[in-house]
C-alpha positions in Angstrom: 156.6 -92.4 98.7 159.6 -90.0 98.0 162.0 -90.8 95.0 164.5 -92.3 97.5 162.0 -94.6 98.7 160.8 -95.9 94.9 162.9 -98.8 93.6 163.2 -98.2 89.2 162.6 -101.6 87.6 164.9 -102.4 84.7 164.0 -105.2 82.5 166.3 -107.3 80.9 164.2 -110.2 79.5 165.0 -109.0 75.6 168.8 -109.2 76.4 169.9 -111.4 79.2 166.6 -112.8 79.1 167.6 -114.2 75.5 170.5 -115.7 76.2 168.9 -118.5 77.4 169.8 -121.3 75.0 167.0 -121.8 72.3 165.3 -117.9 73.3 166.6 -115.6 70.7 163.5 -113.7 69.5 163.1 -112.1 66.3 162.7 -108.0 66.1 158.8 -108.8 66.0 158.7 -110.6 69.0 161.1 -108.5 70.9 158.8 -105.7 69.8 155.7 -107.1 70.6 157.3 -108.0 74.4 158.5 -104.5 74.7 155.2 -103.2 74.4 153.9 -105.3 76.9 156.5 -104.3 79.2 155.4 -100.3 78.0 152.0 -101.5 79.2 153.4 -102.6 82.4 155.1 -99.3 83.0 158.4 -101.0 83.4 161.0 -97.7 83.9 163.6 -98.7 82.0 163.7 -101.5 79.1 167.2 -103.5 77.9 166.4 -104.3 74.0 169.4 -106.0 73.1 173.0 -105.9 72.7 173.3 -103.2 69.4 176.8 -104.2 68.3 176.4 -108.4 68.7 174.5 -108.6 65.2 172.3 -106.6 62.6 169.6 -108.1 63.7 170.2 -106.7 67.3 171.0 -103.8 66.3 167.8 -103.8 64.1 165.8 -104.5 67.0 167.2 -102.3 69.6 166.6 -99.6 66.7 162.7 -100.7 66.6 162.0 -100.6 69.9 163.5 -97.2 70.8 161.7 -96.2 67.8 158.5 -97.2 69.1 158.1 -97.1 72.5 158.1 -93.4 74.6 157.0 -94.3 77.7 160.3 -96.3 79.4 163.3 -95.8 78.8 165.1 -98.1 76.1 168.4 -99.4 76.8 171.0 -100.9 75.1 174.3 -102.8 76.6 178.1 -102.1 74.9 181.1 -103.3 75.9 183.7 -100.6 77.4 185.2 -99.9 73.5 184.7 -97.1 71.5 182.5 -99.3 68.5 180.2 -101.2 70.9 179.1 -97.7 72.3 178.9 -95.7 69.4 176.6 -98.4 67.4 174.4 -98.0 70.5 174.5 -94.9 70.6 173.0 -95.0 67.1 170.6 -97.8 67.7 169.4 -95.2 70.9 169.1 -91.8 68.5 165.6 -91.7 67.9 164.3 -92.4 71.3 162.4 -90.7 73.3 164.1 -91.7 76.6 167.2 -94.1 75.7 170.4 -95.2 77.5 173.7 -96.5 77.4 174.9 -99.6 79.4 178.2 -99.9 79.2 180.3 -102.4 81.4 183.9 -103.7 81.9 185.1 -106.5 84.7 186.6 -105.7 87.5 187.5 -109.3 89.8 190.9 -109.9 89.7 190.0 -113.2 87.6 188.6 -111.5 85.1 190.5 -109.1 84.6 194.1 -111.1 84.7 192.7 -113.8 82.6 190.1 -112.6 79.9 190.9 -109.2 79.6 194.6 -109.2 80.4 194.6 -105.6 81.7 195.8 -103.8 84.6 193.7 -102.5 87.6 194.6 -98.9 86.3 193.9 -99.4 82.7 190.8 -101.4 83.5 190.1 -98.0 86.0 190.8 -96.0 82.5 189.4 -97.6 80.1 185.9 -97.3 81.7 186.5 -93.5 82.4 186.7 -93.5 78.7 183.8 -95.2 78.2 181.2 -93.7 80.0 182.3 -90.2 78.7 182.2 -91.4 74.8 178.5 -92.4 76.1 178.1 -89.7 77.9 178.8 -87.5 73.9 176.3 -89.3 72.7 173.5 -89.7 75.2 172.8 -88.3 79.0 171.2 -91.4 80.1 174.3 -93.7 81.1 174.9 -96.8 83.7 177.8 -98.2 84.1 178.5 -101.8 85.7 181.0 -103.6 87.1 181.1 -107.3 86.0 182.1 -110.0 88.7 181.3 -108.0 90.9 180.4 -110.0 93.5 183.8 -111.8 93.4 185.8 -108.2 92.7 187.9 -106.3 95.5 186.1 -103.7 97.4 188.3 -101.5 97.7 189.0 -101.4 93.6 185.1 -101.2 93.4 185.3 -97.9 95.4 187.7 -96.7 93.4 186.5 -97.4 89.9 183.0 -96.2 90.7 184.2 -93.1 92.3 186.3 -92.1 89.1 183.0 -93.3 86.5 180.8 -90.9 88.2 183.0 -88.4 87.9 183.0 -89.0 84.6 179.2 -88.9 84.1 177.3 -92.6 84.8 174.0 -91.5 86.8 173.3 -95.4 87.9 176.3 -97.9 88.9 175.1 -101.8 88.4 176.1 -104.0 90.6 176.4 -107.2 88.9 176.1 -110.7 90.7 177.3 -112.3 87.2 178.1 -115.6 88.2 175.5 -116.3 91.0 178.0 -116.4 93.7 176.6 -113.8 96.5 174.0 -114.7 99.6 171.7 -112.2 101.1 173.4 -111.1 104.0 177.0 -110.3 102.4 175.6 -108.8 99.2 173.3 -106.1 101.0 176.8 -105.8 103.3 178.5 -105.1 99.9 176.1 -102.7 98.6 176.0 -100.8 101.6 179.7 -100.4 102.5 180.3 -99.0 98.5 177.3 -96.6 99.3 178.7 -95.3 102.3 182.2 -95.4 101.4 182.0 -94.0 98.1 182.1 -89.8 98.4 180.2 -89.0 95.1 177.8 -91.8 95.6 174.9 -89.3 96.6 175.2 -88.3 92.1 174.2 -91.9 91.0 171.6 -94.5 91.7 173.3 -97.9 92.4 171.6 -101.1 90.6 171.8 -104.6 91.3 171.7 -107.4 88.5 171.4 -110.9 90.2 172.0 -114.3 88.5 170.1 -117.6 90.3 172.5 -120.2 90.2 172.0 -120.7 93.7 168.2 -120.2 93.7 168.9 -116.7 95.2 168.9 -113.9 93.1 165.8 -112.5 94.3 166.9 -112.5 98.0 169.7 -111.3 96.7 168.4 -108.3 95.0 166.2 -107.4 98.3 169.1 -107.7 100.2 170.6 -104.8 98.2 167.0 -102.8 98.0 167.3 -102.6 101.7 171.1 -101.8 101.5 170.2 -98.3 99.6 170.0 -100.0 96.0 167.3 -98.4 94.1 167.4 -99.9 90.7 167.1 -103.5 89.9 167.5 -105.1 87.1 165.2 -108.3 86.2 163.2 -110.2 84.0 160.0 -111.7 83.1 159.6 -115.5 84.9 163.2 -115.3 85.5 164.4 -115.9 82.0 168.3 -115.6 81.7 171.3 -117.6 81.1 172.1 -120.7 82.9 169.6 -120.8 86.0 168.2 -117.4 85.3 168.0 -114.0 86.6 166.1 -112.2 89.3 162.4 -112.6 88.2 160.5 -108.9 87.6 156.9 -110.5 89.1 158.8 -111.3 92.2 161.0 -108.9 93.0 158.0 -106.4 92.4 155.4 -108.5 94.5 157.5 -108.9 97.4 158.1 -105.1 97.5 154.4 -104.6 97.2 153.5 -107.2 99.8 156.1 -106.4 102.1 156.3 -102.7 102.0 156.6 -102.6 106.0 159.8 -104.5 105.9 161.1 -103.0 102.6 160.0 -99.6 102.9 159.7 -99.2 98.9 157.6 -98.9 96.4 157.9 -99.5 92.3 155.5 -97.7 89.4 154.5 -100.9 87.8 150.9 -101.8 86.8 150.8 -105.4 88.5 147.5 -106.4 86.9 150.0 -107.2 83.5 152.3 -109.7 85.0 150.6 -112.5 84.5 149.9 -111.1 80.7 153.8 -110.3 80.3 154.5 -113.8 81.6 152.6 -115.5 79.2 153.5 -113.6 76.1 157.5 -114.2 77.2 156.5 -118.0 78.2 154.8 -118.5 74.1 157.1 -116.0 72.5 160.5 -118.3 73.3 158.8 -121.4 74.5 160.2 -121.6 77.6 157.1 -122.7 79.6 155.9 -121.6 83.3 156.1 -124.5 86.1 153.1 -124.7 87.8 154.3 -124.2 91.1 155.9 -121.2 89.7 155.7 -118.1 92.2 153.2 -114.9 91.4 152.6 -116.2 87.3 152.7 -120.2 87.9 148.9 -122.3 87.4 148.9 -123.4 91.1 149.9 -119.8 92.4 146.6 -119.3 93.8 145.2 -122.6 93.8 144.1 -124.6 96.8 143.8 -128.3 97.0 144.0 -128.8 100.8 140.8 -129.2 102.8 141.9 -126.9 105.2 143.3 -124.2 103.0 140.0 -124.2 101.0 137.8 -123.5 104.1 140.2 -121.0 105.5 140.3 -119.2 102.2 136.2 -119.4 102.1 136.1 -117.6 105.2 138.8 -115.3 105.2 141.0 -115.3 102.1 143.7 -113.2 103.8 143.8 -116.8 106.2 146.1 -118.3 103.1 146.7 -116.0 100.5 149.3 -112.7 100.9 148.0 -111.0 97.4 145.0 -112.0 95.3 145.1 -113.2 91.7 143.9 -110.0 90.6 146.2 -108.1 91.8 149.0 -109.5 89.7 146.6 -110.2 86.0 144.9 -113.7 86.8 140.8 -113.5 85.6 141.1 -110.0 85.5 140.4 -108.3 81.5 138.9 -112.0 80.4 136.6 -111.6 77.0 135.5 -115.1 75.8 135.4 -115.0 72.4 133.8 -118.0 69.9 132.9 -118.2 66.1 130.3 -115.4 66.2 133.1 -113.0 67.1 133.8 -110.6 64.8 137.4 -109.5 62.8 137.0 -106.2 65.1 136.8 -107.5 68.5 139.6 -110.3 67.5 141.9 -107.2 66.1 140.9 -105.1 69.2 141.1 -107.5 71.8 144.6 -109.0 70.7 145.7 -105.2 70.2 144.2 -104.7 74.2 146.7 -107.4 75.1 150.0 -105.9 73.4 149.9 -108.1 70.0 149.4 -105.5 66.2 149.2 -106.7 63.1 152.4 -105.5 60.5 149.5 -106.1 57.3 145.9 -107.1 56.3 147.2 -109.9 55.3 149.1 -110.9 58.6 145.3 -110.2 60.5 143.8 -112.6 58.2 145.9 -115.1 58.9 145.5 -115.4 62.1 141.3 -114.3 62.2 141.3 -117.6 59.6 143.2 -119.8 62.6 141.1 -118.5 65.2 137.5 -119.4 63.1 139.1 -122.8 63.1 139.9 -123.2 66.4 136.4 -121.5 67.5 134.9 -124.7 64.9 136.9 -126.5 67.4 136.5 -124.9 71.2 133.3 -123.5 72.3 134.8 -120.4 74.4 138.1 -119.0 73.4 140.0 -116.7 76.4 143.1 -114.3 76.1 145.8 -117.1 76.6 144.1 -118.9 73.4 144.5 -115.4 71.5 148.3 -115.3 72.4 148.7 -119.1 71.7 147.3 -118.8 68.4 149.1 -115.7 66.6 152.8 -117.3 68.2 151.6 -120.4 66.2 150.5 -118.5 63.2 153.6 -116.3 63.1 155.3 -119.6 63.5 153.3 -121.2 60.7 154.2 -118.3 58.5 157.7 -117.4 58.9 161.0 -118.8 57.3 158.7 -121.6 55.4 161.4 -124.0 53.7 159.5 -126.8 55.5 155.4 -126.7 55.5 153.3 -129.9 57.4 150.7 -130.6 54.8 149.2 -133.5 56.2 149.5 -136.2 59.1 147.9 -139.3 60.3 148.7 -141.4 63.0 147.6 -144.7 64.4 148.1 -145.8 67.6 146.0 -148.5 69.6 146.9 -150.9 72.3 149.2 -153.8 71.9 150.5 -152.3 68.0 153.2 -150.0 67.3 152.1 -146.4 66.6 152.4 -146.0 62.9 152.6 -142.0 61.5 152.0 -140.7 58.2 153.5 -137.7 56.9 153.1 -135.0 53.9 155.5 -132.7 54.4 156.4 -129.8 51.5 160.0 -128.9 51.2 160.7 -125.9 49.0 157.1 -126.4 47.1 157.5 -130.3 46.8 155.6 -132.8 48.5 157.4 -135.8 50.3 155.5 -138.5 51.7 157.0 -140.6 54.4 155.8 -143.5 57.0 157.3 -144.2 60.6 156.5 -146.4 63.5 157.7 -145.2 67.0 157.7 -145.8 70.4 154.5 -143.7 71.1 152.6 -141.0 68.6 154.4 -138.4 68.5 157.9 -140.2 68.6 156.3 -141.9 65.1 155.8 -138.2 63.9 159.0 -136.9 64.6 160.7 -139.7 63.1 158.7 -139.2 60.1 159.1 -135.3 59.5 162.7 -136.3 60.1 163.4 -138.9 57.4 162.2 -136.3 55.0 164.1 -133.1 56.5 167.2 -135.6 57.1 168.3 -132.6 59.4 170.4 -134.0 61.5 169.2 -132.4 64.5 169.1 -134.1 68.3 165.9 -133.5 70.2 166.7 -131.8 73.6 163.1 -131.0 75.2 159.7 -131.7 74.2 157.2 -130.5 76.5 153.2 -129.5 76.5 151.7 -126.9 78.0 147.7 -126.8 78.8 147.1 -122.9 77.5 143.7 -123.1 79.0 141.7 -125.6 81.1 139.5 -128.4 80.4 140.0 -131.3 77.7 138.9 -129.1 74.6 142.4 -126.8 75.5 144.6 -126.3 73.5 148.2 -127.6 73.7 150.9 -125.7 73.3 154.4 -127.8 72.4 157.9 -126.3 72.5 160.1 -128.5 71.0 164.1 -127.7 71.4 166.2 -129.2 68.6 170.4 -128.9 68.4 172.4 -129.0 65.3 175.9 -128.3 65.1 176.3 -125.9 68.3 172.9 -123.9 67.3 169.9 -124.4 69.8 166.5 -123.2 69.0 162.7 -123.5 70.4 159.8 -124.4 67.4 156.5 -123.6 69.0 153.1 -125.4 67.6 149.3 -125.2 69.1 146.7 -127.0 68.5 143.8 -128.5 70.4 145.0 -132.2 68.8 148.6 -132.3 70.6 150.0 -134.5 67.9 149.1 -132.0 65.5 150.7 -129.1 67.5 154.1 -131.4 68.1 154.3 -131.9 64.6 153.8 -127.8 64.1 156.4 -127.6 66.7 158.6 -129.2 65.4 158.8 -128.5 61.7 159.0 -124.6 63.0 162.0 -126.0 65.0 163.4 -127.4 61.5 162.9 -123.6 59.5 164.4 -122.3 62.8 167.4 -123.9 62.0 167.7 -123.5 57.9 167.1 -119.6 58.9 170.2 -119.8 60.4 169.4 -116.2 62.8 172.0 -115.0 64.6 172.1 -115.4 68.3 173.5 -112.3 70.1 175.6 -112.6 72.9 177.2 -109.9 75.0 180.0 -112.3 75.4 180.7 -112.5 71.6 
């Protein structure tokens, strides 16, 4: 297809994405998902939010460091320090750019940035061209923008690519748009606008009405030819636009849509996974495109159509999107080689020797344990290692529970805190209830539990279980991740990770800050 007909595909997971509560990533794990969204030839990558903390910045730094095949991104505010740190961030890349954004409904701007239409109109002329000194790649959105006048949209854009922005983003911040009147919106400021022809306009869709994707085809088909998404819909409150559907719907219904993207499909269901273990925010089943039951068929009818003619109940195969596709089984007669190169083959390197025999030690263990081990094992196991071996105040040196009919489960805890044993005994209203309970009396964190859940990472009884646990303490939300094939084991893991979340104390990084 021409380049008018090809729709760029902006991900967003590392910065939007992360503002889900309990998601912040450390610059390892952003780096580790940014190469995965290399591998998925992803056009343009958002790594952060440079000015919002070191670590950010630290991270934004890394990945436009390391990656040369998309372009890295990273968002400022409209003032002259938010786009100069990117800027720096951005200096080494090999493509980068500046997202720089200012609001412009008549809420916003009267009530949190108590400006004038014509300074608001100003101060983002002087934004883009301060980003503009500093990099050639620059987009410029307009938050609210689903609730902002049209008229002051035509204007503002008009007078920012004058200035320089080559893409204008069309933010749907609050989840307020439906289909019809955003694609309405998007085509009135393409047609109205007389310098639109110099920029490609973007759309960046929040779900809080379950309709951000619609949303964001509505716009494709409207003359939008950027979208801006992330892996299984990750974002703040209900989400954002979700990358595997956006990009499956325009490959499945290119005869409607008309457009095409430049992604390698057969690593969504990778990238999903990674993102899903990396923040432990797990996949529903009945998730579209990456979810278990995506292509399964339980219906009598289904199944025989499907036997006959798969094209009789399924619109795309698993393959085409990463499921049983690139499968090694690997057990306890694999080798350190083919464990290094097969977890390098699915986007995960090792920073040291000593890091690779780390996790090579867990996986023997777990192949003592599980007679075939697949991919999703692999990714399970170094999150749970890097887990295990990060920010270590609190180490789980031992548990035992008991737990039989009719008698309270009864755990037993050694936990080490700071290089000292503690020893501590709990009863509770089921196993893992007794464990928590018992970690706790030694932590004496003061944390509230907000989700448990567990995640099968693989099938059959000898899988292993993957537990995200989500403790709050004072304001602070984060995820601890533990996997194990014993699932009272991997709570436990879970949550004393949860607890050395906390006492790390890492910054969270908010564009809003």
């Amino acid at each position: 297809m021409s380049d008018n007909n090809r729709v760029i595909i902006f991900d967003t997971t590392l910065r939007d994405g992360e503002q889900s509560p309990g998601a912040s990533m450390t610059k390892d794990e952003k780096l580790r998902v940014a190469k995965q969204l290399e591998k998925m030839r992803v056009d343009v990558i958002e790594a952060g939010f440079a000015i919002a903390s070191p670590g950010d910045f630290e991270s934004v730094q890394s990945i436009a460091n390391t990656v040369k095949d998309s372009t890295v991104c990273s968002l400022s505010r409209a003032l002259d320090a938010d786009i100069d740190r990117a800027g720096e961030a951005l200096k080494n890349a090999n493509s980068g750019r500046i997202h720089t954004f200012i609001a412009t409904s008549p809420i916003h701007m009267q009530y949190k940035l108590q400006m004038e239409p014509d300074q608001v109109v100003a101060q983002a002329v002087h934004a883009v061209k301060r980003a503009r000194n500093l990099i050639d790649d620059v987009e410029f959105s307009l938050e609210d923008a689903s609730r902002s006048e049209l008229d002051f949209m035509c204007r503002i854009i008009e007078a920012v690519i004058d200035a320089g922005a080559r893409t204008i983003n069309i933010p749907d911040t609050v989840g307020y748009a439906v289909p019809e009147e955003f694609g309405h919106t998007i085509g009135q400021l393409i047609e109205r606008i007389p310098n639109s022809d110099k920029a490609i306009f973007s759309v960046h869709c929040h779900n809080d009405l379950g309709l951000a994707v619609a949303n964001s085809l509505a716009a494709v088909q409207a003359g939008a030819r950027q979208v801006e998404c992330t892996i299984n819909g990750l974002g703040e409150r209900a989400g954002n636009a979700s990358l595997e559907e956006i990009v499956m719907a325009i490959r499945t219904r290119q005869d409607r849509l008309g457009v095409s993207t430049g992604l390698d499909t057969t690593q969504i269901v990778p990238a999903s996974r990674l993102v899903s273990s990396v923040t432990g925010f797990p996949v529903q089943p009945n998730k579209a495109i990456v979810g278990a039951n995506a292509f399964a068929h339980e219906s009598g009818i289904h199944q025989d159509g499907v036997l006959k003619h798969r094209e009789t109940y399924e619109i795309m195969t698993a393959q085409d999107v990463g499921w049983k596709t690139n499968r090694m089984v690997m057990g306890k007669h694999s080798g350190r080689a083919a464990f290094r190169s097969r977890l390098e083959e699915l986007g995960t390197t090792f920073a040291s020797d000593k890091e690779l025999n780390d996790a090579f030690a867990h996986f023997k263990d777990l192949a003592d344990k599980k007679h075939e081990i697949f991919d999703e094992d692999l990714v399970a196991l170094v999150s749970d290692t890097r887990a295990t071996a990060s920010n270590e105040k609190f180490k789980l040196s031992s548990i035992s529970v008991t737990s039989q009919t009719g008698e309270t489960p009864v755990a037993k805890v050694v936990l080490t805190v700071n290089d000292v044993e503690y020893n501590a005994e709990s009863e509770g209203g089921g196993p893992v209830d007794a464990a928590f309970k018992a970690i706790e009396s030694i932590a004496n964190s003061g944390a509230s539990l907000q989700i448990y859940s567990v995640n099968a990472v693989t099938e059959g009884t000898d899988s292993q279980g993957e537990v995200t646990v989500r403790l709050e303490n004072g304001g602070r939300i984060v995820n601890g991740l533990g996997a194990d094939t014993d699932i009272i084991i991997a709570s436990a893991k879970a949550y004393v990770h949860a607890l050395n979340m906390l006492d790390a104390n890492i910054e969270k990084a908010h564009p809003q800050v």
